[in-house]
SETI-157098 format. One record per atom (N, C-alpha, C): residue number from 0; residue in one letter; atom name; x, y, z. Coordinates in steps of 0.1 Angstrom, whole numbers, plus 5000, padded with zeros to 4 digits. Layout:
+-----+--------+-------+------+------+------+
| num | residu | atome |   xx |   yy |   zz |
+-----+--------+-------+------+------+------+
| NUM |      a |    CA |    X |    Y |    Z |
...
+-----+--------+-------+------+------+------+
***
This chain:
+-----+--------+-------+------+------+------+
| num | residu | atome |   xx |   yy |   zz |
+-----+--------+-------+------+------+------+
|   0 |      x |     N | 4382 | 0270 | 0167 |
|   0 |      x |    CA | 4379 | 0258 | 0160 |
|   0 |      x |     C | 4392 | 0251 | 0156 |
|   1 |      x |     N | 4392 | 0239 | 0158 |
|   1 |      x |    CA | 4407 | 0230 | 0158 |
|   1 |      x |     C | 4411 | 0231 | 0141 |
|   2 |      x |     N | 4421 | 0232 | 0136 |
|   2 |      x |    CA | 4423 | 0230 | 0123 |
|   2 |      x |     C | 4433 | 0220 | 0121 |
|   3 |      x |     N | 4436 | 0210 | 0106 |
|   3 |      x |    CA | 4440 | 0203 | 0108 |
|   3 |      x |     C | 4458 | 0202 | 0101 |
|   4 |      x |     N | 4464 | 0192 | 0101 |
|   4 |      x |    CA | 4479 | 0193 | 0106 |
|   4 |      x |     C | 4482 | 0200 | 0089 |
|   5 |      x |     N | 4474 | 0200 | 0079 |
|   5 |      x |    CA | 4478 | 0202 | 0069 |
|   5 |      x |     C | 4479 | 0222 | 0071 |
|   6 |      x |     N | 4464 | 0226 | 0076 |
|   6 |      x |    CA | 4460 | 0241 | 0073 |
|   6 |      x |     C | 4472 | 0246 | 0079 |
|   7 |      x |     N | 4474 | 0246 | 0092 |
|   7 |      x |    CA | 4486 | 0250 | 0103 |
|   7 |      x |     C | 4498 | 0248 | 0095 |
|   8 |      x |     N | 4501 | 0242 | 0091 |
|   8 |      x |    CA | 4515 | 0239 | 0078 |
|   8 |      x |     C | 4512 | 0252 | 0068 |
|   9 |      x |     N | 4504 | 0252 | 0061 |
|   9 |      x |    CA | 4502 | 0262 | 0050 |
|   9 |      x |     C | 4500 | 0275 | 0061 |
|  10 |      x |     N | 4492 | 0276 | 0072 |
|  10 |      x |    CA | 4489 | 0289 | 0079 |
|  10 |      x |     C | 4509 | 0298 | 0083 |
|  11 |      x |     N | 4512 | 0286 | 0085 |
|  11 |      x |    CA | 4525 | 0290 | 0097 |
|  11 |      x |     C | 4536 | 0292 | 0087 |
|  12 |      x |     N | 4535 | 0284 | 0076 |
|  12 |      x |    CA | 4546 | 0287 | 0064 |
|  12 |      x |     C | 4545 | 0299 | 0060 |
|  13 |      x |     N | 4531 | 0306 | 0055 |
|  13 |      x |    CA | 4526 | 0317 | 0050 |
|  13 |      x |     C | 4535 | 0328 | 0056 |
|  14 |      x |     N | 4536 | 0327 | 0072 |
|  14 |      x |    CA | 4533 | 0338 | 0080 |
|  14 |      x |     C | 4551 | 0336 | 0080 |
|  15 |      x |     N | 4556 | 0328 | 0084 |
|  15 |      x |    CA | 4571 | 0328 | 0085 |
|  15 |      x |     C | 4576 | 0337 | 0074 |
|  16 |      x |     N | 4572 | 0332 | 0057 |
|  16 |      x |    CA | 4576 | 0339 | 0048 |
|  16 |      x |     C | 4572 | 0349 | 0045 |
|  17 |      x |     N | 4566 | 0358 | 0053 |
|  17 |      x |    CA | 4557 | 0372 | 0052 |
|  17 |      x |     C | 4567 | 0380 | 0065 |
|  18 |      x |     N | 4575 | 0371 | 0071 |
|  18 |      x |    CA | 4581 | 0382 | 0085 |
|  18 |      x |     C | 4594 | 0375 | 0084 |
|  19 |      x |     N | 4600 | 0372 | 0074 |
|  19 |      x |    CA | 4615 | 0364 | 0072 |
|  19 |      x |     C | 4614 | 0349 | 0070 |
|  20 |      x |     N | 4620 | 0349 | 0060 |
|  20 |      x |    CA | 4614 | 0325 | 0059 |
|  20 |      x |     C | 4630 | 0320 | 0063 |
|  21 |      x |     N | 4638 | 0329 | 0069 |
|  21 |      x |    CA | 4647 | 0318 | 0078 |
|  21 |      x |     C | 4644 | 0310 | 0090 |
|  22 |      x |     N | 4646 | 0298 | 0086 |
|  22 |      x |    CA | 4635 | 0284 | 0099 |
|  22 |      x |     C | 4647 | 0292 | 0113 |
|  23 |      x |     N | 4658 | 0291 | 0111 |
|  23 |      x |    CA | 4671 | 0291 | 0120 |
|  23 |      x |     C | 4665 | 0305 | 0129 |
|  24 |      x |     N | 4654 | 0313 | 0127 |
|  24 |      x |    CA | 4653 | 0328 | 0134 |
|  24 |      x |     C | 4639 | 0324 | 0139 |
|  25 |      x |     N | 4636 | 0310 | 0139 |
|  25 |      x |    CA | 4620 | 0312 | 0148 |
|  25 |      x |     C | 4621 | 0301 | 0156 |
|  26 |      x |     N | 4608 | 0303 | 0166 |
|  26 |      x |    CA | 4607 | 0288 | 0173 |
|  26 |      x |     C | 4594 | 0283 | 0174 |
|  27 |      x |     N | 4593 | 0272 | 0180 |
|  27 |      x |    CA | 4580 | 0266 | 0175 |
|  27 |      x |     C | 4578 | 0257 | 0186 |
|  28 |      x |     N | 4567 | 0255 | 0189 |
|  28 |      x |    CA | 4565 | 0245 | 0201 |
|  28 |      x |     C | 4551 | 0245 | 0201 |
|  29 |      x |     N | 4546 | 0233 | 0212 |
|  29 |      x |    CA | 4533 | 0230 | 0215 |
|  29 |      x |     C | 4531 | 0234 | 0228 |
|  30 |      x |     N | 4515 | 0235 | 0233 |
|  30 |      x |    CA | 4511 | 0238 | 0244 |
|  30 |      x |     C | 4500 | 0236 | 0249 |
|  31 |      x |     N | 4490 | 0235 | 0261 |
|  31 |      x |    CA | 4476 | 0229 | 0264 |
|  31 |      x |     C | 4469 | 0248 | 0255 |
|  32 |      x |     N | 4476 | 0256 | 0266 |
|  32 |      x |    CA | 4474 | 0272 | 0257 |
|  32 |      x |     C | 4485 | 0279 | 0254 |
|  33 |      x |     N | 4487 | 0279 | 0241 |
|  33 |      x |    CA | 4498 | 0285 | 0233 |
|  33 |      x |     C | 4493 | 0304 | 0239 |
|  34 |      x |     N | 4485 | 0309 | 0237 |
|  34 |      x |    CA | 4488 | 0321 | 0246 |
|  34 |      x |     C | 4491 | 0321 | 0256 |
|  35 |      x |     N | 4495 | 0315 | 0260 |
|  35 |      x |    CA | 4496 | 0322 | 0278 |
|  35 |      x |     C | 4515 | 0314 | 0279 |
|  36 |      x |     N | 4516 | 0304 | 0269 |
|  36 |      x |    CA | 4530 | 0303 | 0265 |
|  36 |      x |     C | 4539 | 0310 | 0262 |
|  37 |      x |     N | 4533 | 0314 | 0249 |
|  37 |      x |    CA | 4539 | 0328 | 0246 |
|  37 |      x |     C | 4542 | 0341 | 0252 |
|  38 |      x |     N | 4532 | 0339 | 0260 |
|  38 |      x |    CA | 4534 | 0357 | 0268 |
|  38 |      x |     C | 4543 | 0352 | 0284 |
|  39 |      x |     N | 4538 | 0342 | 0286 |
|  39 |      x |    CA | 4545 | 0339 | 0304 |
|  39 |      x |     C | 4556 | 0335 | 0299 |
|  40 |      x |     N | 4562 | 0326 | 0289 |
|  40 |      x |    CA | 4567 | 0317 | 0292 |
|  40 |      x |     C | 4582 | 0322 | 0283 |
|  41 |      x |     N | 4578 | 0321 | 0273 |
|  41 |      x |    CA | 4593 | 0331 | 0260 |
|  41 |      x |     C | 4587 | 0348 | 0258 |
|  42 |      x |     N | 4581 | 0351 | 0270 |
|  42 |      x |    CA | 4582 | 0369 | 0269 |
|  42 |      x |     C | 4580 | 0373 | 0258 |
|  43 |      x |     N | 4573 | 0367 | 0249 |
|  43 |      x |    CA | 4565 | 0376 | 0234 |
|  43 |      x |     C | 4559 | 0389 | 0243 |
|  44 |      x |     N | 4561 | 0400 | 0231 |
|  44 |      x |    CA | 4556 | 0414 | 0232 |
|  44 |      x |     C | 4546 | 0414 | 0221 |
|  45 |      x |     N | 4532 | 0417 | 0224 |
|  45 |      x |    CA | 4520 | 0418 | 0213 |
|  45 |      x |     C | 4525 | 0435 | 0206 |
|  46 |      x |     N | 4526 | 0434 | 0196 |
|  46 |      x |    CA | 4524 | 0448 | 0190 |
|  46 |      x |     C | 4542 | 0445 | 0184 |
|  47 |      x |     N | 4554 | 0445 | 0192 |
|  47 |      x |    CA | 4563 | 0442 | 0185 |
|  47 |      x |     C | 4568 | 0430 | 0181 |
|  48 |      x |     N | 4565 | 0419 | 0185 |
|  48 |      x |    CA | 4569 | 0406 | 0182 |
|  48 |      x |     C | 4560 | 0398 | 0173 |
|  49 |      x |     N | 4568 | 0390 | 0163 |
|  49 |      x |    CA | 4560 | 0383 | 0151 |
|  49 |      x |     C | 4558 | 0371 | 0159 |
|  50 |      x |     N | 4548 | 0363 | 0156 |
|  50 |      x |    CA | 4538 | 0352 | 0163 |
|  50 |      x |     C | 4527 | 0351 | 0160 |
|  51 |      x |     N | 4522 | 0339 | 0158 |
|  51 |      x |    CA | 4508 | 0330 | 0157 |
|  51 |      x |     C | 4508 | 0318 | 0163 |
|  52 |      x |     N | 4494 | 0313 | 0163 |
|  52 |      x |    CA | 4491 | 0300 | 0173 |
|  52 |      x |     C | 4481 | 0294 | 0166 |
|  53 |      x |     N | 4479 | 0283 | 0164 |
|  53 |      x |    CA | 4465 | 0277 | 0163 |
|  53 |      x |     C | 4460 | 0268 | 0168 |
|  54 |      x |     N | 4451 | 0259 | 0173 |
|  54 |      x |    CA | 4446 | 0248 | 0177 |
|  54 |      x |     C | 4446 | 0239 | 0169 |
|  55 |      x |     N | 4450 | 0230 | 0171 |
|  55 |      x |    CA | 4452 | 0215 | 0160 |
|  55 |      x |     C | 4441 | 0205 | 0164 |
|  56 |      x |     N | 4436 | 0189 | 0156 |
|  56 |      x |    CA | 4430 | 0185 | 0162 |
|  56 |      x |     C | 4434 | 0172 | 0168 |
|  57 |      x |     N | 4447 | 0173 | 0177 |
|  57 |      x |    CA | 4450 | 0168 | 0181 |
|  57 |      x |     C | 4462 | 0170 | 0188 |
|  58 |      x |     N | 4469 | 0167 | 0200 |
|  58 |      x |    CA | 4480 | 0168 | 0204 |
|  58 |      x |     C | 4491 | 0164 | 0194 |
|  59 |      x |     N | 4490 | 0151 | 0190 |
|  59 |      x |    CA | 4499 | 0148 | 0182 |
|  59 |      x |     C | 4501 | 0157 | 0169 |
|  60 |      x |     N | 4490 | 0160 | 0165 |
|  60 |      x |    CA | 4488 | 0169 | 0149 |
|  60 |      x |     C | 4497 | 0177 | 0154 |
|  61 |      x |     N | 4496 | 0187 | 0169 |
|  61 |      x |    CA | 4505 | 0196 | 0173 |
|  61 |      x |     C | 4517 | 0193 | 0165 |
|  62 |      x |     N | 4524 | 0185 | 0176 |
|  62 |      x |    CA | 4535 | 0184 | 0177 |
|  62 |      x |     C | 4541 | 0176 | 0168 |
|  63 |      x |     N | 4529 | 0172 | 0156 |
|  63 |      x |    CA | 4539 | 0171 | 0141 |
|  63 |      x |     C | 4539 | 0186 | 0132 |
|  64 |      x |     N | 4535 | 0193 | 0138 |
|  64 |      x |    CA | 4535 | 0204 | 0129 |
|  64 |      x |     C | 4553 | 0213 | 0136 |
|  65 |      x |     N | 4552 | 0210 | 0146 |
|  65 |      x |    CA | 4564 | 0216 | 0151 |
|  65 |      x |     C | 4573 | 0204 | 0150 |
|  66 |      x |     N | 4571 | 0193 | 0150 |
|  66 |      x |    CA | 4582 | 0185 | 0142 |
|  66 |      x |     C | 4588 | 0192 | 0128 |
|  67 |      x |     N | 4583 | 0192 | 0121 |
|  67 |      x |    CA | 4580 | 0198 | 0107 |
|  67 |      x |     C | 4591 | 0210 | 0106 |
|  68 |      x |     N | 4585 | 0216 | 0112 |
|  68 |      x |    CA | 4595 | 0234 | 0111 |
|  68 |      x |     C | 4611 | 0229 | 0124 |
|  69 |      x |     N | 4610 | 0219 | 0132 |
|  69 |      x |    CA | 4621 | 0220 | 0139 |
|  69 |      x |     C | 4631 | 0212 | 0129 |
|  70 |      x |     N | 4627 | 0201 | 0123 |
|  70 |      x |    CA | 4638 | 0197 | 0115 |
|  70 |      x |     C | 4640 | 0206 | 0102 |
|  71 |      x |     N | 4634 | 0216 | 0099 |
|  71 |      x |    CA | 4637 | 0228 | 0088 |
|  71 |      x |     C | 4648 | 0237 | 0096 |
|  72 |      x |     N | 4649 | 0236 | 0112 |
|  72 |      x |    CA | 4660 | 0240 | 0114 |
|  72 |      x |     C | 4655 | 0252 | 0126 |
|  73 |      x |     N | 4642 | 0252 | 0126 |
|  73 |      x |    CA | 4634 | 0257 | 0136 |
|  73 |      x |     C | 4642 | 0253 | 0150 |
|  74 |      x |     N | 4640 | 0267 | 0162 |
|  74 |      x |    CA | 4639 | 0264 | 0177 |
|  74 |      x |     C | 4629 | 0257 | 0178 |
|  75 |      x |     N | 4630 | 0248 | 0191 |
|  75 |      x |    CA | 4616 | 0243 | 0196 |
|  75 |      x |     C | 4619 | 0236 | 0203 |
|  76 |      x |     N | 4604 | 0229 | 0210 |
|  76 |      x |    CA | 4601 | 0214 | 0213 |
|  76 |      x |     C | 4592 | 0208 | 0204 |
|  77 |      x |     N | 4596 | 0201 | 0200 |
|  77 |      x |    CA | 4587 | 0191 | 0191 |
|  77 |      x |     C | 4580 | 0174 | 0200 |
|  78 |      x |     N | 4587 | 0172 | 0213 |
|  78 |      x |    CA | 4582 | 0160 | 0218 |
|  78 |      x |     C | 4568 | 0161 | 0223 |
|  79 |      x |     N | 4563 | 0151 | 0223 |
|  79 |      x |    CA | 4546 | 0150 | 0225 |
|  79 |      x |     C | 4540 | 0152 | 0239 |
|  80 |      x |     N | 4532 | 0164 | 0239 |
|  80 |      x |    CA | 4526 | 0164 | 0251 |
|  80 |      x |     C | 4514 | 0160 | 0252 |
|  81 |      x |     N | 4512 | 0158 | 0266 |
|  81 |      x |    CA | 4497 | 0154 | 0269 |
|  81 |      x |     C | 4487 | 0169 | 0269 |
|  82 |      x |     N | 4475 | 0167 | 0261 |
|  82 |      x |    CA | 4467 | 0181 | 0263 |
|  82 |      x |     C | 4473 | 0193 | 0257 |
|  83 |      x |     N | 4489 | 0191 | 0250 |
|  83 |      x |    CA | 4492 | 0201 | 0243 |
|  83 |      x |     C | 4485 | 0200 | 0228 |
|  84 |      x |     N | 4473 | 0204 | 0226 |
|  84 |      x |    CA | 4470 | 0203 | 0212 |
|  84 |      x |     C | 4474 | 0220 | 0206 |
|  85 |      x |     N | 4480 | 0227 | 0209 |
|  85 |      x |    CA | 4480 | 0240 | 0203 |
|  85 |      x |     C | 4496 | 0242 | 0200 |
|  86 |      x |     N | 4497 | 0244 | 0187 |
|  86 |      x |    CA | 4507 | 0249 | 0182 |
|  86 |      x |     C | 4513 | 0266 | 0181 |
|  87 |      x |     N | 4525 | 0268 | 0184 |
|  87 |      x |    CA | 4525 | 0281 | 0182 |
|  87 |      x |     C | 4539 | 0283 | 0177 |
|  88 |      x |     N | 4544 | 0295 | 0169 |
|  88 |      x |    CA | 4556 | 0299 | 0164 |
|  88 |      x |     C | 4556 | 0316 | 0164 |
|  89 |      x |     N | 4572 | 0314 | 0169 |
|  89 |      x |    CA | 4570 | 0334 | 0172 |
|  89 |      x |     C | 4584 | 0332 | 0169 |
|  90 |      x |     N | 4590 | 0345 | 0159 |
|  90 |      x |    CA | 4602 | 0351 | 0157 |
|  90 |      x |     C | 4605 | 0357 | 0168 |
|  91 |      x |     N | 4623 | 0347 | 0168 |
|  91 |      x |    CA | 4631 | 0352 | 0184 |
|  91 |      x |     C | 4637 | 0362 | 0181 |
|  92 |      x |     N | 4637 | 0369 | 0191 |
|  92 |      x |    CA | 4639 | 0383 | 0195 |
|  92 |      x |     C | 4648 | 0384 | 0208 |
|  93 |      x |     N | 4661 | 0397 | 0210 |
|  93 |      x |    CA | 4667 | 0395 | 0218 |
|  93 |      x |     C | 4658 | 0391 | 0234 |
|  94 |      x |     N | 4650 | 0398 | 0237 |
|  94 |      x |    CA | 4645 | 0395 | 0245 |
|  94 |      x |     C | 4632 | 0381 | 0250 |
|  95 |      x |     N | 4635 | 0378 | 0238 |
|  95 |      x |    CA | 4626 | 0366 | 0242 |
|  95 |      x |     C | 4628 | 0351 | 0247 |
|  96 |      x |     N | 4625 | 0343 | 0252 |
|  96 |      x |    CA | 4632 | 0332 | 0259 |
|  96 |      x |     C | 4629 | 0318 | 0249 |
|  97 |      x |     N | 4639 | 0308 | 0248 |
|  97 |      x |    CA | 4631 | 0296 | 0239 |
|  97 |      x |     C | 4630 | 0286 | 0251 |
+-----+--------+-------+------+------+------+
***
């Protein structure tokens, strides 16, 4: 269920400052599916790597929410995609790709 640009701000802040609140150690981006991002695309490992995703309701909502955390100093892409309404943020890890 889509949530909106406000919940994902409070969801993603929560979680940053529960697994380190330096913006400068995470990244953040949008996607059509943020799982399959995550796992194909920047090599997240489930079980050792910090990460969440949500559905927004909207592409744009996305990629204002990753606007958001990239000028806090966040990795990312923040430009607007088509059909990317899913937000995602995972703490970088040596092995992980941005």
């Amino acid at each position: 269920m889509p949530k909106t640009k406000s919940e994902i701000l409070d969801d993603f802040q929560e979680f940053i400052r529960k697994y380190g609140g330096k913006y400068k150690e995470w990244c953040v981006g949008t996607a059509p599916d943020a799982k399959t991002a995550l796992f194909n695309t920047h090599k997240f490992k489930n079980g050792v790597d910090k990460g969440l995703y949500r559905e927004a309701e909207s592409e744009i909502q996305a990629a204002g929410v990753a606007e958001f955390f990239v000028d806090l100093g966040a990795k990312g892409d923040d430009s607007l995609k088509r059909d990317a309404d899913q937000v995602y943020a995972y703490k970088i890890a040596p092995h992980t790709k941005q």
